[in-house]
C-alpha positions in Angstrom: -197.3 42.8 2.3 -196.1 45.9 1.2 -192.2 46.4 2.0 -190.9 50.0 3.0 -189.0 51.4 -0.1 -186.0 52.6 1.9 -185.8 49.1 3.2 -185.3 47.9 -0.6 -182.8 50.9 -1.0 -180.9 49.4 1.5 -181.0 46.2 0.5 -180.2 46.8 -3.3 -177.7 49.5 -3.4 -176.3 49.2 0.1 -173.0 47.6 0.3 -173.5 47.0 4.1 -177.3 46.4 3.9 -176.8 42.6 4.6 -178.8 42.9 7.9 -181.8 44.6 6.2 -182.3 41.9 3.3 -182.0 38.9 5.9 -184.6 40.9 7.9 -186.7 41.6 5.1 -186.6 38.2 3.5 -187.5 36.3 6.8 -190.4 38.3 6.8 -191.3 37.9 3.4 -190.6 34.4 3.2 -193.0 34.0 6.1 -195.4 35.4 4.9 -195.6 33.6 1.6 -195.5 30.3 2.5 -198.6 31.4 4.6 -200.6 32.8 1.8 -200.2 29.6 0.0 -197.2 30.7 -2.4 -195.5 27.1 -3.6 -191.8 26.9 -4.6 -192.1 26.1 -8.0 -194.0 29.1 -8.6 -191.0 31.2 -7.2 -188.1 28.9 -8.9 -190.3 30.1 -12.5 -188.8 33.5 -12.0 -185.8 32.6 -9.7 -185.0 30.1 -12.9 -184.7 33.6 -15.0 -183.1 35.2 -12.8 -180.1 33.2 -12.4 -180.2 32.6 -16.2 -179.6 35.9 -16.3 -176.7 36.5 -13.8 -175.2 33.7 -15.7 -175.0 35.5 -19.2 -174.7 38.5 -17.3 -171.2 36.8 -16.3 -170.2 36.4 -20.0 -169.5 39.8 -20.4 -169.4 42.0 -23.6 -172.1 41.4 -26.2 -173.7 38.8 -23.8 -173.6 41.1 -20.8 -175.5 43.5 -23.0 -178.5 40.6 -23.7 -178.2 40.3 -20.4 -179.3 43.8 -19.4 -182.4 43.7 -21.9 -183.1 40.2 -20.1 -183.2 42.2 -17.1 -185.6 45.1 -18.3 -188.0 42.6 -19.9 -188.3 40.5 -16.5 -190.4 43.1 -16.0 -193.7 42.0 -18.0 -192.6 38.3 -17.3 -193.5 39.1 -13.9 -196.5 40.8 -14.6 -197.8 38.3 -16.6 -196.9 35.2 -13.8 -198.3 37.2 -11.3 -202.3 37.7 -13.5 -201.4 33.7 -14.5 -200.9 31.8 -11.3 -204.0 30.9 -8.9 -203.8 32.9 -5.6 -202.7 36.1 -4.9 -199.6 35.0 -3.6 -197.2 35.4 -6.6 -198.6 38.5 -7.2 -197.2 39.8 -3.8 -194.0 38.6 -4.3 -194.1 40.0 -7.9 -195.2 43.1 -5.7 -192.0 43.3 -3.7 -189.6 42.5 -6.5 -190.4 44.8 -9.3 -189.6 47.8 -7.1 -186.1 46.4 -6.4 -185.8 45.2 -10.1 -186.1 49.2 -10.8 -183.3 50.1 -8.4 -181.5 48.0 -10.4 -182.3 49.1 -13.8 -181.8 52.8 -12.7 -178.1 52.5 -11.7 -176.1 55.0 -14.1 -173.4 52.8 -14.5 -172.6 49.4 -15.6 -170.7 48.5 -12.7 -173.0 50.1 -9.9 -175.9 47.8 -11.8 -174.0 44.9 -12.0 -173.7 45.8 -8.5 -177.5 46.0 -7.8 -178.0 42.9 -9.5 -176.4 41.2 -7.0 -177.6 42.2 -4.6 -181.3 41.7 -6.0 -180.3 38.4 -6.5 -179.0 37.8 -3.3 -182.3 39.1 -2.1 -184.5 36.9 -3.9 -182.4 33.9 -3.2 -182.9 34.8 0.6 -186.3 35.1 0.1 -186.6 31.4 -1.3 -184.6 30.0 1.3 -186.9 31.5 3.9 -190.1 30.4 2.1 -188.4 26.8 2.2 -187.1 27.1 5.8 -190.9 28.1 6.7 -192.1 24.7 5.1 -192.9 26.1 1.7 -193.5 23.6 -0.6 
């Protein structure tokens, strides 16, 4: 289920890419839901995320904590996707860490914050498909 890297370009650091991620998401949520991925194994790593965006809010020294939250997502993921039965967290896992890297590689605090939204929006799009599909 391998998504095409310029679509995640879009979708991540594309102001106007808003067509791409619901395009994107639909399909991935699709998918998902058919190989057997449940939505409390997404809400594990959606939980972080928005735990994240949340501090990331704070600002100043929390913003920074933020950021390393971000980076070490990274393993987190890695490790939920060897952890959980199936295969199916393991494509999602797949599809995200790419677009966790556009974000990380933004040069400036504002462009990532920037990023981060949009991964965020991305992910929550994905969920909401997954659900929509009869993900359970």
């Amino acid at each position: 289920m391998p998504v095409n890297l310029n679509d995640l370009k879009t979708i991540i650091t594309d102001p106007e890419g808003a067509e791409t991620l619901v395009q994107v998401a639909d399909r991935l949520g699709k998918q998902l839901k058919e190989n057997g991925l449940t939505t409390s194994q997404i809400r594990a790593l959606f939980g972080e995320v928005r735990q994240i965006q949340a501090q990331w809010s704070l600002g100043g020294e929390q913003g920074k904590n933020a950021h390393r939250r971000l980076v070490l997502l990274k393993p987190k993921m890695a490790y939920r996707a060897r952890k959980e039965r199936g295969k199916a967290v393991g494509e999602l896992v797949d599809v995200l860490q790419p677009a966790l890297d556009l974000v990380i590689e933004a040069k400036d605090e504002k462009e990532k914050e920037k990023r981060f939204n949009h991964f965020v929006q991305f992910f929550e799009a994905i969920l909401a498909y997954h659900k929509s599909y009869g993900g359970n």
